[in-house]
C-alpha positions in Angstrom: -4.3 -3.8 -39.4 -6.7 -6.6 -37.5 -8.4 -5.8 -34.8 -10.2 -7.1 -31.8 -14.0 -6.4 -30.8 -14.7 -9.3 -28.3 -14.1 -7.2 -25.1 -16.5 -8.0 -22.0 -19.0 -5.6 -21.6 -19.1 -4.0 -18.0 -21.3 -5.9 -15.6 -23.1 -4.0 -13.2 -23.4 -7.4 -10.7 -21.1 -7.8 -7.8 -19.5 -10.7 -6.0 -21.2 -11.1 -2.8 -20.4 -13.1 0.1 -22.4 -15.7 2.1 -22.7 -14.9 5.6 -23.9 -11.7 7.5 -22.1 -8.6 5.3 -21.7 -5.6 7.0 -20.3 -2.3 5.1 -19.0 0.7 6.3 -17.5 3.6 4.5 -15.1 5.3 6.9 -12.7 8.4 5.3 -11.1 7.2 2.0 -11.7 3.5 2.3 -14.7 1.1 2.5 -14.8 -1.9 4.6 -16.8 -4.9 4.1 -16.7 -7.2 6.9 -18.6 -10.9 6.4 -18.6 -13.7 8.4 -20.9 -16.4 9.4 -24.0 -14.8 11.2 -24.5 -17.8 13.6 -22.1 -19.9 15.9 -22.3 -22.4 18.6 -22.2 -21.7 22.2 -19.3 -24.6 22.8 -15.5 -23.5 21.7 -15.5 -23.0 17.6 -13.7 -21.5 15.0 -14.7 -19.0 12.5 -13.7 -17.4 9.6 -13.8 -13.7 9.2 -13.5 -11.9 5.7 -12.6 -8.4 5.7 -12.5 -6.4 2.5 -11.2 -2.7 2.5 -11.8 -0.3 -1.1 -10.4 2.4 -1.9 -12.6 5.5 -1.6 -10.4 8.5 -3.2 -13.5 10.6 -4.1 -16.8 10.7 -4.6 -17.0 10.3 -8.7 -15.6 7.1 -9.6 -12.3 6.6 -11.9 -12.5 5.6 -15.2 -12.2 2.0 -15.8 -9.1 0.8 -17.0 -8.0 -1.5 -20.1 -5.0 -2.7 -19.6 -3.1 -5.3 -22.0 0.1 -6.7 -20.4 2.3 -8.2 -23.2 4.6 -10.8 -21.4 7.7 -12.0 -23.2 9.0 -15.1 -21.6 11.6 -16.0 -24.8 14.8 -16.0 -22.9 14.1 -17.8 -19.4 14.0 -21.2 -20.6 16.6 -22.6 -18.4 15.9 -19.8 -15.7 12.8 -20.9 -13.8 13.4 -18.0 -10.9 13.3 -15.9 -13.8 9.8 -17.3 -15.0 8.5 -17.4 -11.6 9.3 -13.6 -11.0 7.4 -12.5 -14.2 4.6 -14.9 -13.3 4.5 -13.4 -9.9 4.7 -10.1 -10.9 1.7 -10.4 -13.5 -0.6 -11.8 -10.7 0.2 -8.6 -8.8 -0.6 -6.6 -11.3 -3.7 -8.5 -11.9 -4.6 -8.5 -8.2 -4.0 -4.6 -8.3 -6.8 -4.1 -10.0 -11.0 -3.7 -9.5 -14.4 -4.7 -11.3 -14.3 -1.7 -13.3 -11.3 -2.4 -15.0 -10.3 -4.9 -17.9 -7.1 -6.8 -18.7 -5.7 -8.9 -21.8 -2.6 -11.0 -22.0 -0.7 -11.2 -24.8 2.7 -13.2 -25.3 5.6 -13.0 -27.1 8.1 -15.2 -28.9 8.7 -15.1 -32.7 5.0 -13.9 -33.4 2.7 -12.5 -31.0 0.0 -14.5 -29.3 -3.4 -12.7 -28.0 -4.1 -15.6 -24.7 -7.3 -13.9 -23.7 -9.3 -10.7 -24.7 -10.4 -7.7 -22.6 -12.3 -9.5 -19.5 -13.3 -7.7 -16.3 -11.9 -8.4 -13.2 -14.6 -10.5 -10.9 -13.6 -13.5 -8.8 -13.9 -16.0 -11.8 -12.0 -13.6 -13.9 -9.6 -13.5 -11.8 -9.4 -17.1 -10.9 -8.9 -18.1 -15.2 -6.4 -15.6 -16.3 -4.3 -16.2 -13.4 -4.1 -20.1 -14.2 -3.6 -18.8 -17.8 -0.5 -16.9 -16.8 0.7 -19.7 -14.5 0.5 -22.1 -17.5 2.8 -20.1 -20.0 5.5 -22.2 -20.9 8.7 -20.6 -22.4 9.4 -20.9 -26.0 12.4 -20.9 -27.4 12.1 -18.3 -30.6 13.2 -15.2 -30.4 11.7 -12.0 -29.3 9.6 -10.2 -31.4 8.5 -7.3 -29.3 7.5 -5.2 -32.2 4.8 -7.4 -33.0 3.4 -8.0 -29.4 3.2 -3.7 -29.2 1.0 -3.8 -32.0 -1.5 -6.6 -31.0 -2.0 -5.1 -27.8 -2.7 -1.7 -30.1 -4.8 -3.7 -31.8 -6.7 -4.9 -28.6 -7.3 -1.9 -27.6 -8.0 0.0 -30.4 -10.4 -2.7 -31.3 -12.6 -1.9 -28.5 -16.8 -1.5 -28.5 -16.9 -0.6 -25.3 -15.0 2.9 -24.7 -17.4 5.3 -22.8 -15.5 6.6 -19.4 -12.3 4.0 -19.7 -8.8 5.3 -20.2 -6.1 2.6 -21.6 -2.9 1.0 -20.6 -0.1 -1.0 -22.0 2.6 -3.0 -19.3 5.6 -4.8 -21.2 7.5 -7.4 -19.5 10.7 -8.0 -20.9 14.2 -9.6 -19.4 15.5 -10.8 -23.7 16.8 -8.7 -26.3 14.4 -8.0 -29.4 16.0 -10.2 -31.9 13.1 -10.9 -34.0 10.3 -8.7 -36.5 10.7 -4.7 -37.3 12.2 -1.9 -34.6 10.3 -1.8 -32.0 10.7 1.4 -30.8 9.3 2.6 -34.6 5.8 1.0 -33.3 3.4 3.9 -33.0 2.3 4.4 -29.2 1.8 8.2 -29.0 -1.9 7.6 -27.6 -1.5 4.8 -25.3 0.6 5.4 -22.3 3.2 2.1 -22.2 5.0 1.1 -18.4 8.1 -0.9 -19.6 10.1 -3.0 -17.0 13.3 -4.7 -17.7 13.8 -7.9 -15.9 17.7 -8.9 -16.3 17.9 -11.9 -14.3 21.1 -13.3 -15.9 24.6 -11.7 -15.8 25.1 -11.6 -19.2 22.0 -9.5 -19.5 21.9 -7.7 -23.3 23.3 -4.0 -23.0 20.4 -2.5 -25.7 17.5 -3.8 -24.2 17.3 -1.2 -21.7 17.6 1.2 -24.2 14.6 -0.2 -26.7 12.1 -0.2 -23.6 13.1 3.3 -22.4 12.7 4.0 -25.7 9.3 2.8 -26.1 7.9 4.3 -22.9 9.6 7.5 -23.6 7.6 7.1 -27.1 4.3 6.8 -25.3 1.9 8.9 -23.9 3.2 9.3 -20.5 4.9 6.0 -19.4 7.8 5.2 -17.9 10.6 2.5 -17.8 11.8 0.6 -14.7 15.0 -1.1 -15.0 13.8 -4.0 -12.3 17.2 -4.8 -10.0 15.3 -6.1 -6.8 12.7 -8.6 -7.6 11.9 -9.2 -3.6 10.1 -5.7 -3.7 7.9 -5.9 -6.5 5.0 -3.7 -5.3 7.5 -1.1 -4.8 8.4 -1.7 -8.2 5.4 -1.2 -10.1 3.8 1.4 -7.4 4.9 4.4 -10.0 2.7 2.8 -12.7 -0.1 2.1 -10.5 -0.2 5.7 -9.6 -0.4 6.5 -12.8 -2.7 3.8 -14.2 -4.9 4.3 -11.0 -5.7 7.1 -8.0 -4.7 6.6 -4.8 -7.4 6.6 -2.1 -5.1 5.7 1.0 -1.5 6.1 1.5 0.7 3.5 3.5 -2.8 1.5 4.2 -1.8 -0.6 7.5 -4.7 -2.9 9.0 -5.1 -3.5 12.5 -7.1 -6.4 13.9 -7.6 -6.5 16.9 -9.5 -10.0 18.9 -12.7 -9.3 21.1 -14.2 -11.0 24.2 -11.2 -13.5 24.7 -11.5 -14.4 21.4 -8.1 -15.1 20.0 -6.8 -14.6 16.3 -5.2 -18.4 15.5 -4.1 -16.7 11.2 -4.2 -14.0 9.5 -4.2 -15.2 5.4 -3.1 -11.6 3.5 -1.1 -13.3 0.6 2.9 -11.5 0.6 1.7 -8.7 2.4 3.6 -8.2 5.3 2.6 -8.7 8.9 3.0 -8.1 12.7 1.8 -8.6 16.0 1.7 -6.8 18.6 0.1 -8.8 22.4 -2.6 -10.1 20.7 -3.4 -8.2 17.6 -2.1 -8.2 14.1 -1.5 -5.6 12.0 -0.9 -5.8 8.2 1.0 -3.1 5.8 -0.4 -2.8 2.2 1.3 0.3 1.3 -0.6 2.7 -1.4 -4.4 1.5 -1.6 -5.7 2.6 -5.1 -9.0 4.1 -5.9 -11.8 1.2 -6.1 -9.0 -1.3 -5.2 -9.9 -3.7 -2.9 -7.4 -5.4 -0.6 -8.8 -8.9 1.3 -7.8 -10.8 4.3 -9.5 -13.6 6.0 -8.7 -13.9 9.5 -8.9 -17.5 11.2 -10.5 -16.9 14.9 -10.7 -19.2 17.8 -13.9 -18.2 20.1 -14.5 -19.4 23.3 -17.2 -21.4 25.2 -20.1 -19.7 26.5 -21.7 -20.5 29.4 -25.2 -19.0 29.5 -27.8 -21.0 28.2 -29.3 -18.6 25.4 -28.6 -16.4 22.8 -25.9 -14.0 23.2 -24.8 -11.8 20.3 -21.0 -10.7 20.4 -18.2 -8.9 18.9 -15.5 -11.3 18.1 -12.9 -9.2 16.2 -12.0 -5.0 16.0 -11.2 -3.5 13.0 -9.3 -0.4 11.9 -6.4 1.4 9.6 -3.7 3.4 10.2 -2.6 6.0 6.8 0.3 8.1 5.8 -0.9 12.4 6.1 -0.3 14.0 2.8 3.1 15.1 4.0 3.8 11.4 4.5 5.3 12.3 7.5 2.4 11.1 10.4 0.1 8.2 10.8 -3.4 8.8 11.6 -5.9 6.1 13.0 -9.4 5.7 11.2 -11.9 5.2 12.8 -10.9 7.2 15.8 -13.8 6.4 17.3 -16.5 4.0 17.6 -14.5 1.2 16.2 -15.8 -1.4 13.6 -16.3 -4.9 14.5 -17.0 -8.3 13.5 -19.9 -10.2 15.3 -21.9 -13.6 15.3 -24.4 -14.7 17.5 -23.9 -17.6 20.2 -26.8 -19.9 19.9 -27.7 -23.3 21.4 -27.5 -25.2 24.4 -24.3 -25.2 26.4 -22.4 -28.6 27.0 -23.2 -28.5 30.6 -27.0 -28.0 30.2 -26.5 -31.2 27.9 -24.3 -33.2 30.4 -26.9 -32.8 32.9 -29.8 -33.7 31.0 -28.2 -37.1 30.2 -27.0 -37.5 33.5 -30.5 -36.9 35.4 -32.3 -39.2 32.6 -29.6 -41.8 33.2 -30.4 -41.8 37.5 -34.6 -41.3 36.6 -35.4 -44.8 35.6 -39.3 -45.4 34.6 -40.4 -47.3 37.8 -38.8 -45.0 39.7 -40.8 -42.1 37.9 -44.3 -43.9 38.8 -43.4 -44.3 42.5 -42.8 -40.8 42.3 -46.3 -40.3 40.7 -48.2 -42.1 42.9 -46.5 -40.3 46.1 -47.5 -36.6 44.9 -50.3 -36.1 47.0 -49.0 -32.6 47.7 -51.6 -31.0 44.9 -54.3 -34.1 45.1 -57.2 -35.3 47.8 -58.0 -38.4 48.6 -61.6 -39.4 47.9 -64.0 -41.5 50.7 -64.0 -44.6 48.6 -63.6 -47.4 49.9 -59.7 -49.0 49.9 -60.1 -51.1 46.9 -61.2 -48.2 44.6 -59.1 -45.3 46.0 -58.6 -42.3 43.4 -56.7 -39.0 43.1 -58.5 -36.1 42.2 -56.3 -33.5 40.5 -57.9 -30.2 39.4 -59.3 -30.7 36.1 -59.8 -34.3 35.8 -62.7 -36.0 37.0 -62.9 -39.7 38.9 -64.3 -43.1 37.7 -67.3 -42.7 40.2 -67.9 -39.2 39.1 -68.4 -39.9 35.7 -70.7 -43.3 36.8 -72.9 -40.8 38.6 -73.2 -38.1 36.0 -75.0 -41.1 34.1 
């Protein structure tokens, strides 16, 4: 059998931010709050990126290598049924950190490997969700046999194997119609999540039964038989507990403005959100060990008046979490609360206007009859009329400096 050895090798670098960073690690999450370090003193908008990881103990997880093996064969002429397996690959994508790996493979007649083991980072990310988003269906049959054992293959393939535990997820909404039994393919080591996507009525009665057969073939998977396709984090949140460790239970972030600034959009992707006077609260759900969750928050600050630097928080942060019991909801941070802050810095518009206006009334022969009427500070010398002088401290005359020679 072939094998793979072109996984990415773990990098050690992380994404950062531009803008001031700040990092705290409160109970079993980690926030990261960045923003622009400097704004001006007149009414602005500014962009505030808060980042919360999943803290579930103090040794890390083992990175994941997960190869989802997506069979799009049978939705030609159902594009809500390509858009909910698209969709639900990004989430799974998304679900994961920078210590884990993913590879796509797709199915159709023959398995096809799109891209090998890569580690989740922003660029990462960015390519293999494009990849997924550019599948097109094709119209052979499906050969699910075959995609099972290139993703084996993939994994088993691997150089890089120290501390990582393995994962297959198989997307399926056809019947296998093509290649050997699938349920034969050996998968006692690998733990395989199955999910059956029927999106049509007339919906094959056996393919249920080969991907519960497969998962229940596996070491430790499961199948979902997926009926509501509005709820997919629900859906896969029994194979990301397996797959992963939960850190926080029923993660909800609250954001809440500071110093009449106000909160003008909150971007956190489907996640849903409310608000409550002012602030905005968003619920995640589960928050997984080393996952991070992101949400940039569009804020509206207001004029300052006071003509220097003035450093200010501009937005509170916290989370509310489910007790073990998952029958309470307890605030973190109690107390002191984190925040977001930039500092003020310029000239304010009304220090401007009046500049302009007094330099506008102050023409330059008004200025010298004004000089020459300042006799406040200055004595007048005994020279005669013609060749009268003002001494000012510091300077000396024209008949000083005659004499001196």
């Amino acid at each position: 059998m072939a094998t793979f050895s072109d996984d990415e090798q773990i990098s050690g670098c992380q994404n950062k931010a531009a803008g001031l960073e700040n990092e705290f690690t409160v109970g079993k999450a980690k926030f990261k709050i960045t923003n622009p370090p400097n704004t001006p003193l007149e009414e602005s908008k500014l962009k505030v990126l808060v980042e919360l990881i999943g803290k579930a103990r103090a040794k890390e997880r083992c990175g994941l290598d997960l190869v989802i093996v997506l069979d799009f064969t049978s939705i030609r002429n159902k594009p809500d049924g390509l858009r909910i397996l698209k969709k639900a690959t990004e989430l799974v994508i998304k679900t994961l950190s920078p210590i884990d790996r993913v590879s796509i493979v797709t199915l159709s007649s023959t398995a096809n490997r799109m891209c090998a083991l890569r580690q989740i980072n922003q660029e990462s990310l960015e390519d293999i969700i494009n990849l997924v988003n550019g599948i097109t269906p094709d119209i052979g049959g499906a050969n699910i046999s075959d995609g099972l054992e290139m993703a084996l293959q993939v994994l088993n393939g691997r150089r890089f194997t120290e501390s990582r535990s393995v994962g297959i997820i198989l997307m399926s909404n056809s019947d296998q119609n093509r290649g050997g039994n699938a349920t034969k393919v050996e998968v006692g080591c690998v733990p395989v999540y199955t999910f059956s996507f029927g999106t049509s009525d007339k919906k094959s009665p056996t393919m249920p039964h080969v991907l519960e057969a497969i998962a229940r073939n596996s070491n430790g998977g499961t199948f979902t038989d997926v009926r509501n396709t509005e709820e997919l984090s629900v859906v896969f949140a029994q194979c990301f507990a397996m797959l992963l460790t939960v850190a926080v239970k029923g993660l909800k972030l609250i954001m809440s403005p500071e110093n009449m600034s106000i909160i003008e959009n909150v971007n956190a992707g489907d996640y849903e959100q409310s608000r409550d006077d002012s602030a905005v609260t968003v619920t995640f759900g589960d928050l997984y060990d080393n996952e991070t969750r992101q949400v940039i928050v569009d804020l509206i600050l207001p004029p300052v008046t006071r003509n220097r630097m003035v450093r200010t928080h501009v937005l509170q942060v916290s989370y509310l979490y489910s007790n073990k019991l998952g029958n309470k909801e307890l605030k973190c941070p109690q107390t002191p609360f984190l925040f977001a802050s930039t500092k003020r810095l310029g000239r304010t518009m009304q220090t401007g206007l009046l500049r302009k206006r007094t330099c506008r009334i102050i023409q330059p022969s008004q200025y010298m009859k004004i000089k020459r009427n300042r006799v406040c500070s200055s004595k007048v010398t005994t020279k005669p009329r013609s060749k009268i002088y003002y001494e000012r401290p510091g300077f000396t005359t024209r008949d000083d400096a005659n004499e001196q020679h």
